[in-house]
C-alpha positions in Angstrom: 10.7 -7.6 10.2 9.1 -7.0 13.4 5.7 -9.6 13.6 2.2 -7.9 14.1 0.5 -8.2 18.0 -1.0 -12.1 17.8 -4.4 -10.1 18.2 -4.6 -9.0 14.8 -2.8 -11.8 13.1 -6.0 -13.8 14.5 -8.1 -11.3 13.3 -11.4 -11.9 10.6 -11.8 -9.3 8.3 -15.2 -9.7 7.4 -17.4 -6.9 8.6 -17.5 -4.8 5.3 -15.6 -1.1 6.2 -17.5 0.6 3.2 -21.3 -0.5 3.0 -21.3 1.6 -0.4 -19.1 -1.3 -2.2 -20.7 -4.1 -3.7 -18.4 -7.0 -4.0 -18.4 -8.6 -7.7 -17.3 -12.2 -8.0 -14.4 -12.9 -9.9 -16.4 -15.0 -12.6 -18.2 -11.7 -13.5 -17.3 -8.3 -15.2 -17.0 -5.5 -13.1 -15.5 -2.6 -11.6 -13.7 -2.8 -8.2 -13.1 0.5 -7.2 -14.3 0.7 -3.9 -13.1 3.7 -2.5 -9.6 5.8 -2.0 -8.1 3.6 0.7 -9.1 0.5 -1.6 -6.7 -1.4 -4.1 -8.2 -2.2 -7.7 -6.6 -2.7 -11.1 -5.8 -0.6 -13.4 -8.1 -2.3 -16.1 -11.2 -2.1 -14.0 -10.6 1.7 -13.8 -10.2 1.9 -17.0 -13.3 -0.6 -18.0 -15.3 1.6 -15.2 -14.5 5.1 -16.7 -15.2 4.0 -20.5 -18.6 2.7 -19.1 -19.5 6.2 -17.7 -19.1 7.4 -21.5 -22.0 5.9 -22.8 -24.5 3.4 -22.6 -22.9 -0.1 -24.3 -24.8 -2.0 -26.9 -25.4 -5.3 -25.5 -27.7 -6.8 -28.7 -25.8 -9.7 -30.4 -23.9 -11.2 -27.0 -25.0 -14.8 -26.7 -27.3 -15.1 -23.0 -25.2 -16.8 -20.0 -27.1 -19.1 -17.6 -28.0 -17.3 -14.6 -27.4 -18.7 -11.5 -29.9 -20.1 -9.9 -31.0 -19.5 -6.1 -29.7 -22.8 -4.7 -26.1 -22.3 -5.7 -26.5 -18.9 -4.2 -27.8 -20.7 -1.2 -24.3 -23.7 -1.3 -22.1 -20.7 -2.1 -23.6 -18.6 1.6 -22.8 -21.9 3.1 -19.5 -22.1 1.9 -18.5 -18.4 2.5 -19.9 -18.9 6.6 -17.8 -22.5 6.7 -14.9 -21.0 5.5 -15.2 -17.8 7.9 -16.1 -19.9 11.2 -12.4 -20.1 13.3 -13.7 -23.3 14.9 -14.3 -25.2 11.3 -11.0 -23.8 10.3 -9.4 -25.0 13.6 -10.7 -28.7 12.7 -9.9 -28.6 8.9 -6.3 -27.7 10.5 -6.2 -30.7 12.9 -7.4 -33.5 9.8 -4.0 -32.2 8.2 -2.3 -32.5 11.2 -3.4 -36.1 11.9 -1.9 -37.0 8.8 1.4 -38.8 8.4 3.7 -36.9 7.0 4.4 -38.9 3.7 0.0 -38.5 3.3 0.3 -34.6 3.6 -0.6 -33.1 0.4 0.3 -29.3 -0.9 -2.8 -28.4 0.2 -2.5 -29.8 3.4 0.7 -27.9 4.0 -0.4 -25.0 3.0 -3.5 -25.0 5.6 -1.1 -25.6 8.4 1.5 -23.0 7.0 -1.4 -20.4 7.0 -2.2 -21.5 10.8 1.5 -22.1 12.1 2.2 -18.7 11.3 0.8 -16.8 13.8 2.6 -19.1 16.6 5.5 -16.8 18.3 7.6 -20.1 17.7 7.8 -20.0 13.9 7.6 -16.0 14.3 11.2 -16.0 12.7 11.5 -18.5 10.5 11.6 -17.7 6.5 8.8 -19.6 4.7 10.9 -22.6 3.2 12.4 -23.5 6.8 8.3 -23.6 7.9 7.1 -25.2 5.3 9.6 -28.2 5.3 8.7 -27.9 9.3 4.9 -28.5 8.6 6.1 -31.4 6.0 7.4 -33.3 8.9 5.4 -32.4 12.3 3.2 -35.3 14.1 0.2 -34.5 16.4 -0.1 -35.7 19.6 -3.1 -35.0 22.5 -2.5 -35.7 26.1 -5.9 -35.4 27.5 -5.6 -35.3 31.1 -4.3 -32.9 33.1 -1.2 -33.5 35.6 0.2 -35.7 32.9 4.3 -35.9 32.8 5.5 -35.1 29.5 9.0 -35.2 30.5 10.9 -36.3 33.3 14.1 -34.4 34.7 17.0 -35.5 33.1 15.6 -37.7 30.1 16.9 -37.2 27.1 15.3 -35.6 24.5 14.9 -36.3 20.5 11.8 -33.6 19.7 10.9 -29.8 19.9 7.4 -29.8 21.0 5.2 -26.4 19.9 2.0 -26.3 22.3 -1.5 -25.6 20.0 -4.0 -26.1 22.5 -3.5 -26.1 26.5 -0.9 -25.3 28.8 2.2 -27.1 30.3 4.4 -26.0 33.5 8.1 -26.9 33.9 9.1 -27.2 37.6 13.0 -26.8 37.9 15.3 -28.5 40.4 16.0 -25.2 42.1 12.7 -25.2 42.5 11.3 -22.4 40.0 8.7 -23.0 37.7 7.6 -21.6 34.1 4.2 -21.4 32.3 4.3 -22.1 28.4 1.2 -21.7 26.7 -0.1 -21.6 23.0 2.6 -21.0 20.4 5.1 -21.3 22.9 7.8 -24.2 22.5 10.0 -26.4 24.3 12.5 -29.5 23.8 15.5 -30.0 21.7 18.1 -26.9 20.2 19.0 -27.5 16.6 22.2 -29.7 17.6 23.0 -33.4 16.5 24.4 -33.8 20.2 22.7 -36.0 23.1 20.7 -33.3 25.1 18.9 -33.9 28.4 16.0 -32.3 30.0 16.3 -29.9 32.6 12.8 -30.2 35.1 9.9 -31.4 34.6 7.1 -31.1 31.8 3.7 -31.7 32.8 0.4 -30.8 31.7 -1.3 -27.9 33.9 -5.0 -28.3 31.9 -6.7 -31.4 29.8 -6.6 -31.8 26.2 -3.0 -30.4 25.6 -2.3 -30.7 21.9 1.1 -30.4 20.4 3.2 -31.2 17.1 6.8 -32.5 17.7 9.4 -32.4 15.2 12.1 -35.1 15.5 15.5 -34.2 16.3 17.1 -35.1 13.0 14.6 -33.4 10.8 14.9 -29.9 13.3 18.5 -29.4 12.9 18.4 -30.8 8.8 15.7 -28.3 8.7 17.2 -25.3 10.7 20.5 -25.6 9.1 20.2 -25.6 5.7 18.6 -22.2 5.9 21.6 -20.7 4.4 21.5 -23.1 0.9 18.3 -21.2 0.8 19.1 -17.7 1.0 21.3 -15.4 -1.5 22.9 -12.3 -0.2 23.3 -9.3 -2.2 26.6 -7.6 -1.3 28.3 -4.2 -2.2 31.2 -2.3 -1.0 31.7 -5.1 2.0 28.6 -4.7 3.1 25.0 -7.2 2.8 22.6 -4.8 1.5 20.0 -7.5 0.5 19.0 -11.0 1.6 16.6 -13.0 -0.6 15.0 -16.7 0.1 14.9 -19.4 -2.3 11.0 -20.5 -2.4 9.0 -23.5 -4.2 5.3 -22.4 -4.0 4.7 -25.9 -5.5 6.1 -29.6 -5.1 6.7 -29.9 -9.0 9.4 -27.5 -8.9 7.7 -25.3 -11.7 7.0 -22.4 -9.3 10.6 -21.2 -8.5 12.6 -18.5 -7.6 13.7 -15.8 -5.2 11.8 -13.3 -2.8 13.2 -10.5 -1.0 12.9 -11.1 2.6 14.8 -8.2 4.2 17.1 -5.2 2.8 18.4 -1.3 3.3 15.6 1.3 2.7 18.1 2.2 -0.6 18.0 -1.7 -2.4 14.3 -2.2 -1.3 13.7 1.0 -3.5 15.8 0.2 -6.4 14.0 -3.2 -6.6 11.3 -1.2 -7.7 12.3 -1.3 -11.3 14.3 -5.0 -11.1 12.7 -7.8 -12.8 10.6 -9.6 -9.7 10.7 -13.6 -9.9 7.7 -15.6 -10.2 7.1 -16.3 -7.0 7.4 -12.6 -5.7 4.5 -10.4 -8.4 3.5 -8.9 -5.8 6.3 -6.5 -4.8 5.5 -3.1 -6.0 2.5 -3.4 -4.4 3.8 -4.7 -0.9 6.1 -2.0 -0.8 3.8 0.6 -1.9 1.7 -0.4 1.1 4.7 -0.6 3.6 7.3 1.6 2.5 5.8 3.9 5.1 7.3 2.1 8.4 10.6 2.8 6.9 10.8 5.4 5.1 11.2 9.4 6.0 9.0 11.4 3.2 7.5 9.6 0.1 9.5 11.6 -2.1 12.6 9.6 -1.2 10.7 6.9 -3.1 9.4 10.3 -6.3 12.6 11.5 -6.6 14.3 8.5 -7.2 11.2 7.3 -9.9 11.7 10.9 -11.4 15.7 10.3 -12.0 15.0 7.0 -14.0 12.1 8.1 -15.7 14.8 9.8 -17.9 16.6 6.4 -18.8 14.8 4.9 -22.1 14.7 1.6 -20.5 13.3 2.3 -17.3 10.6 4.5 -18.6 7.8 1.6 -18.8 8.7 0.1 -15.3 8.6 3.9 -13.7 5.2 4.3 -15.2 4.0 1.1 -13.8 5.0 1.6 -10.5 3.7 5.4 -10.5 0.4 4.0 -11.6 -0.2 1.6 -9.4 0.9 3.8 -6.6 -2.2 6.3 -7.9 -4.5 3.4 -8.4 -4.3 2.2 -4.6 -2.9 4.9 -2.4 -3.9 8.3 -3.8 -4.4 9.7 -0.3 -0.3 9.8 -0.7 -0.5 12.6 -3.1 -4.1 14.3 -2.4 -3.0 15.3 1.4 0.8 16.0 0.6 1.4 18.9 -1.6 5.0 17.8 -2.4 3.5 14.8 -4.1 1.2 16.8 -5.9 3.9 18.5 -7.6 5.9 15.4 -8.5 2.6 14.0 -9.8 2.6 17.1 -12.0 6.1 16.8 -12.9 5.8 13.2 -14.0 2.5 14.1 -16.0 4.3 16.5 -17.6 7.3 14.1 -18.3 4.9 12.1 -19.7 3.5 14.7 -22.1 6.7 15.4 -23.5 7.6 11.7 -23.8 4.5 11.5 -26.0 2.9 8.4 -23.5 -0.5 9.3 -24.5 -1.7 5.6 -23.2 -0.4 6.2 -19.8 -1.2 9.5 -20.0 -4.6 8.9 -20.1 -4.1 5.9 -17.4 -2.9 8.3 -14.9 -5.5 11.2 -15.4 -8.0 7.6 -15.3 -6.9 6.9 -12.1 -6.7 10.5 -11.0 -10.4 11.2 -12.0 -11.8 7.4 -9.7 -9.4 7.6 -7.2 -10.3 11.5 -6.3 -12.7 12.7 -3.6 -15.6 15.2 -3.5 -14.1 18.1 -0.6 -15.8 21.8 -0.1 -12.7 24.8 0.4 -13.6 28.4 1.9 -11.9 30.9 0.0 -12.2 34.6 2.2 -11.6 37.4 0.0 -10.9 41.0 1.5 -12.4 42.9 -0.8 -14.5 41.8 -4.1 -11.6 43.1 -6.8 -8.8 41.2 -4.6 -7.4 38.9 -6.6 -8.0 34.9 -6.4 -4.5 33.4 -7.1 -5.8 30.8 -9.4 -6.6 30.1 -13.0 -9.5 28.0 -14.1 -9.7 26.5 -17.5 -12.7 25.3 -19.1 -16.6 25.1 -19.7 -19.5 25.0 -22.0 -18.1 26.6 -24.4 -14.9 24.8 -24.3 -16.6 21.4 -24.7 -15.9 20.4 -20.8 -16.2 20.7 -17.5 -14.4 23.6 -15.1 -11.0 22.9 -13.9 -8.3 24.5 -11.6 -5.2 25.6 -14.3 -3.0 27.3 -11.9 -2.5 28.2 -8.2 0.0 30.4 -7.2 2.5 28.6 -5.0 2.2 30.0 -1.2 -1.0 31.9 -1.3 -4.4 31.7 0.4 -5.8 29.5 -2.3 -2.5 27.3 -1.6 -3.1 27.3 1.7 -6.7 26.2 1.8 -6.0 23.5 -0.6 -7.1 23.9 -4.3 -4.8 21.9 -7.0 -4.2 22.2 -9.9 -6.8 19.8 -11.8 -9.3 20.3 -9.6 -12.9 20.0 -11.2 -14.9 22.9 -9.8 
């Protein structure tokens, strides 16, 4: 995968893009749908739309404390700590000036989150920087013009630079600038290996982490104990890494690191480890860097909706898709039609639960839009059906539009509430 521009792997998303959203903590009840672009469960929609149906008896439900304006208060403190760079910058460095036998999960997992965005773990899996940030020791040289290493010493560390900037000065007389996130020192080789030019510092307080030479090539070359490759027909179609989220061993299991546009879809409906819940989700959000035409990803959910066993894990996925990127079928009318077809699937499957998920999702998830419908004459005819109204019980909705013409064209759909 290619690694996003440092800029926006540094970036702080906290400026709110839609001021009409009001968060909810997590400790209350709620409804999270924020708006079409926005990602919410399917239980919240469903919690939100059987709220609109009626006001909820709330007589008999034991009182909860309120809480009071001085947590409020330690809870804005805590939000602007955790959101300052510099307070995360010196939470990083108290991990760092651990040894590495003190270094708790938590520990690791602060430098994991910082060490990421450095071009010199760029492409390493997870497991190989982890173990990494297990064994790395800090070190500061705080003037500048200090040698780090002389020509020809021999080396027993790869140094990654956090803070400052070093030169090299070669014998032939060129010399190279490494900055932050740059690295230098030992290959991953148990063999003697000698410095070529000189290291020194070009600025003060240079700050570093060096791995020793024994635990970089352990490290580095036991990647492949870590990684299963799926093969077929000759061919590595899929590569999956081996992960512990935890030092207890109880959270286990594969993730799918890299794979042909074909397996990344059919793991889609394959039963996700423990350590990977997230992957409909991901793809849904990424599939379009690699993929042609979402229907590559319908037609596919379409064919297996007709196998018995599949039919649950289709439906989830189609949901979800719906739930948190509904642009994808609102602006494309292909997709409109293939959500038709699967509603209709659904219909004659006799889902009424996710039947009434989808349409759910459909109804939260859609947005208000005017359409301009020019008419030659007053009896020409208007292409569509509607279906509906007070004496039906309901509101109006779109039936039918004839495929290719003017109403087509403009953009009604079928199911749209006039």
């Amino acid at each position: 995968y290619s690694q996003l521009p440092a800029d926006l792997t540094k970036m702080h998303l906290t400026d709110n893009p839609h001021p009409q959203v009001t968060h909810v903590p997590s400790s209350q009840s709620g409804c999270s749908i924020a708006s079409d672009s926005g990602s919410s469960s399917l239980s919240d929609i469903y919690q939100a739309t059987e709220s609109e149906m009626g006001d909820v008896d709330l007589t008999g439900l034991p009182e909860a404390p309120v809480d009071s304006e001085d947590e409020e208060e330690e809870e804005d403190e805590d939000i602007d700590r955790t959101s300052d760079p510099l307070l995360g910058r010196d939470v990083v460095r108290e991990c760092l000036e651990k040894e590495p036998a003190d270094k708790t999960d938590d520990d690791i997992e602060q430098l994991l989150e910082f060490m990421h965005q450095l071009p010199a773990f760029a492409n390493m899996t997870m497991s190989v920087r982890r173990e990494l940030c297990s064994v790395m020791i800090f070190e500061v040289v705080e003037q500048a013009g200090a040698i780090i290493l002389e020509d020809g010493q021999e080396l027993d560390s790869w140094y990654v630079i956090l803070n400052g900037t070093v030169e090299i000065s070669y014998p032939d007389g060129k010399s190279e600038s490494l900055c932050m996130g740059n690295s230098f020192g030992i290959t991953p080789s148990l063999d003697k290996q000698y410095m070529n030019g000189v290291v020194r510092t070009k600025v003060d307080d240079c700050q570093f982490v060096c791995i020793a030479q024994q635990d970089y090539w352990r490290i580095l070359n036991h990647v492949e104990k870590n990684t299963h490759k799926v093969e077929e027909e000759g061919e590595i179609v899929m590569v999956k890494e081996h992960r512990e989220l935890d030092r207890s061993g109880t959270r286990k299991g594969h993730i799918v690191i890299k794979a042909t546009p074909e397996r990344l879809i059919m793991h889609l409906i394959e039963e996700h480890s423990i350590v990977d819940p997230t992957y409909i989700e991901d793809f849904l959000l990424t599939y379009r860097t690699f993929l042609a035409s979402p229907l590559e990803v319908g037609n596919k959910l379409l064919e297996w909706f007709t196998v018995d066993s599949l039919r649950d894990k289709v439906t989830r996925v189609v949901l979800l898709w719906v739930n948190n990127h509904f642009n994808d079928f609102e602006g494309d009318p292909a997709m409109t039609r293939f959500l038709e077809e699967f509603e209709k699937n659904l219909e004659d499957t006799k889902m009424k639960g996710h039947l009434r998920l989808l349409n759910i999702a459909c109804a939260a998830k859609a947005k208000w839009r005017q359409i301009t419908l020019q008419k030659p004459s007053r009896d020409s005819p208007l292409y569509f059906s509607l279906l509906g109204g007070s004496d039906k019980g309901f509101g109006i909705f779109v039936e039918t539009v004839e495929i290719g013409s003017k109403a087509a064209e403009v953009g009604l759909k079928r199911g749209d509430q006039v």
